[in-house]
Each structure stands twice: as structure tokens, then as C-alpha cells.
N, C-alpha and C positions, 0 to 999 in steps of 0.2 A: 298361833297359840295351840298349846297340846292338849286335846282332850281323853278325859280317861272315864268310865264308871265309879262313882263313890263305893270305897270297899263297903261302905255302909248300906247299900243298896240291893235287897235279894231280889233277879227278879227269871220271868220264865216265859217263854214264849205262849200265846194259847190262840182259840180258833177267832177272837178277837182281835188281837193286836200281840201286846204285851204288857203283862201287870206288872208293876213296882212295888217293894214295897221299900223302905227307909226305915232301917231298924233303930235309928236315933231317936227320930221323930214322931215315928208314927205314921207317919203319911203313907198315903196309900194312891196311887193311880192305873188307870189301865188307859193303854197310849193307840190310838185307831191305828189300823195300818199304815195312813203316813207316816207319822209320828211312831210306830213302830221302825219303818226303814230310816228314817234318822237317828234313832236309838242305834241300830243295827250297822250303819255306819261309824257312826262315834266308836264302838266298840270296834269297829275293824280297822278301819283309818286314825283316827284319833287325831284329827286337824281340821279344825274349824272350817279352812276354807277348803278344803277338801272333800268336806261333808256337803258344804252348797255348791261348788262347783258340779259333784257328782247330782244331786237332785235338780241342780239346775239343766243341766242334760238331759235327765231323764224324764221330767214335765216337761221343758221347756223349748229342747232343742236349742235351737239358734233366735229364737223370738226374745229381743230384749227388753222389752216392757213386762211382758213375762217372767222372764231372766231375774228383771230387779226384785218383782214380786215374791216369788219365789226368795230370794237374796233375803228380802227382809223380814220374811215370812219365818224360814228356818234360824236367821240370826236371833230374832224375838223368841223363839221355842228354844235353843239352845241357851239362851240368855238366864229365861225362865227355868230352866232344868238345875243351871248353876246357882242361881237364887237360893233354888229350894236345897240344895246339896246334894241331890242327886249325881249330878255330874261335878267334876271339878276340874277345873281351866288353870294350866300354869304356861309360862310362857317356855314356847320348846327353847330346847339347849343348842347353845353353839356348835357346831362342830367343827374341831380344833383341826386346823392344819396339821401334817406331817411333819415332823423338823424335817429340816434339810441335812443331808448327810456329806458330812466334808471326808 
């Protein structure tokens, strides 16, 4: 799954974390430093399990009870993010094979 930032969403780094705001809604949050580095991901990788494989690295090491925690922990926060529109999840695109050249 592809994840991208709602164009709808200003937001800015600060000595907290990182504030949102959702210019549709209204909503407003500020995201603690983990929850900052998953934001921070999202916007760089932009794939789901690419966002938890990397936190799950970086907490977790090779500790798989950890691992899952972590796993369900970030899935639940990115879940929530798309909920609110913050973020928005589309299923990534194929990519088309080369024709073959006779």
C-alpha cells in the first residue's frame, strides 16, 4: 500500500515533535518524536510496510516479540492517521513489464 501526506495537511517540524494541522477539518495535532519519525517516514518512503519494517529495526532489532509490538503499534497509528485524512493510503501500482522486442 502507498502512502502519501493529505495535500490537505500543513504541517512543520518543531522542538516537540511535529504539529498538523488539516485545513478541511480543522483538526489539529502535535505528533511526540516517535510519532514524528513515522510521519517522517511516510513522507519519505511512502509504503506501509516499509515504514514498520524500518521502526521495527530501529526499536526493535531482531527481538520478535518486540518486532510484532512495534508492527501493531505503528499499523494502529498509521490506521488512525488515515481515518482522520491526514494521510491517505492507495494501493501502489503495478509495474508494467517491458514488451518484448521481436
Amino acid at each position: 500500500m502507498s502512502l502519501h501526506i493529505s495535500d490537505a495537511v500543513i504541517w512543520q517540524e518543531t522542538t516537540d515533535g511535529i504539529s498538523l494541522y488539516h485545513s478541511e477539518s480543522g483538526d489539529f495535532r502535535t505528533l511526540n518524536s516517535t510519532a514524528a519519525q513515522i510521519w517522517a517516514l511516510v513522507e519519505s518512503d511512502g509504503d506501509r510496510e516499509t515504514v514498520i519494517r524500518n521502526l521495527s529495526l530501529l526499536f526493535a532489532g531482531h527481538n520478535a516479540a518486540m518486532t510484532a509490538r512495534i508492527r501493531a503499534e505503528v499499523d494502529a497509528f498509521i490506521s488512525n492517521m488515515v481515518e482522520a485524512g491526514l494521510i491517505q493510503e492507495t494501493q501502489a501500482e503495478a509495474r508494467s513489464e517491458p514488451a518484448a522486442r521481436s
